[in-house]
N, C-alpha and C positions, 0 to 999 in steps of 0.2 A: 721319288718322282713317278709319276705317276703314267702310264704306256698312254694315256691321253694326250698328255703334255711335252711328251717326245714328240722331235721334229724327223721327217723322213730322211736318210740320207743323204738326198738330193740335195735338201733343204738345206742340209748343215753344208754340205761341199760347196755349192753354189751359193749358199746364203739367199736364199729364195724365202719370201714369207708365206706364199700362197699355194693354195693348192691347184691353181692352173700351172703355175710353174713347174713344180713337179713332175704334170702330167706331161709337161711338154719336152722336159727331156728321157719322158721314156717313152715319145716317139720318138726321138733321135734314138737311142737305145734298140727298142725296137727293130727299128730299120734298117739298124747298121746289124744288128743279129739275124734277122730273118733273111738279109742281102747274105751274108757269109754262112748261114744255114742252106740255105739254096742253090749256092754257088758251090759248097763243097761239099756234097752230099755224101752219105756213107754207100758203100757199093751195096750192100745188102738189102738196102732198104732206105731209097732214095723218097716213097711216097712218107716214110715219117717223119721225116726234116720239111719234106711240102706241106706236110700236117701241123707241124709245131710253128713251124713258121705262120703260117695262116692264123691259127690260134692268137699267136701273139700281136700281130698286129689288129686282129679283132679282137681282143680285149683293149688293148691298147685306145683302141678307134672308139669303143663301147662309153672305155672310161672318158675320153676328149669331150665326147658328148654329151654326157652326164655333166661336164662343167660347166660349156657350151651353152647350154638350155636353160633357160630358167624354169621351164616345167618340171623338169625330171628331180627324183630324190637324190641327189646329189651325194649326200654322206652314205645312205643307204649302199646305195651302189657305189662308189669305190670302198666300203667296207667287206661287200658281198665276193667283188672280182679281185680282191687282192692277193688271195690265195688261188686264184685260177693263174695269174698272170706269172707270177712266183713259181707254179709249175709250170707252165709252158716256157719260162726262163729258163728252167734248171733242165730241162729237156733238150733246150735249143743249146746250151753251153754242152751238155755231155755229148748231143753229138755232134759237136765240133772238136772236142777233146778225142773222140775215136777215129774222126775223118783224121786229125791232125796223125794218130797213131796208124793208122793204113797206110798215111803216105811215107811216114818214117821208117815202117815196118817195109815197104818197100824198097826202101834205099838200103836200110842196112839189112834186113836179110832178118830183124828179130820177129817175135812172134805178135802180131798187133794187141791181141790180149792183153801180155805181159808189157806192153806200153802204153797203152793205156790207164792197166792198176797205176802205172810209176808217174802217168800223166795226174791223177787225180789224186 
C-alpha cells in the first residue's frame, strides 16, 4: 500500500473520511497542548513553551485555512506544513515531559535530568 493511500491516524481512530476532519481535531489537539504548554512552563525558559505553543496553533490555524478556502492550494499546503507541525508537536510534548520532571524532582528530591531520560 502505497503512503498515498494511507489514512491519517485521526482518520483511522475517529473514522473520519475527509480532510477537514482531520484538521479539526488537531485544533482540539492543539489547543489542549498549547493550554498545558503555557500553563506549565519550564523554569528555565518559559519564552520557548510561549514559542512552541504559538507555532502550533499557527500552523494549525495556516492549515484550517487552507481547507477553508477555495482559493488556496489545498494539498500543497498541508503537504508543505506537516512536518512543521510534527515539530512544534514534539517540542510542545518534550517540554511538558520536563516541566512534569521539575515538579517531581521537586517533591522527591531527584535530579530533574535523570527524570526526565526515565520520563521519555
Amino acid at each position: 500500500m502505497s503512503r498515498q493511500n494511507q489514512k491519517d491516524l485521526a482518520d483511522k481512530f475517529f473514522g473520519k473520511r475527509d480532510t477537514e476532519n482531520s484538521v479539526d481535531f488537531e485544533i482540539a489537539f492543539a489547543a489542549l497542548l498549547a493550554t498545558a504548554v503555557i500553563t506549565y512552563p519550564i523554569s528555565n525558559a518559559e519564552w520557548l513553551g510561549k514559542l512552541a505553543a504559538f507555532s502550533v496553533l499557527t500552523i494549525t490555524l495556516v492549515r484550517r485555512i487552507a481547507i477553508a478556502s477555495p482559493y488556496a492550494p489545498e494539498k500543497i499546503i498541508m503537504k508543505r506544513t506537516i512536518w512543521v507541525i510534527e515539530f512544534a508537536t514534539t517540542v510542545c510534548v518534550i517540554i511538558l515531559l520536563y516541566s512534569l520532571s521539575e515538579y517531581l524532582s521537586s517533591i522527591y528530591g531527584i535530579s530533574e535530568i535523570l527524570l526526565f531520560s526515565e520520563l521519555c
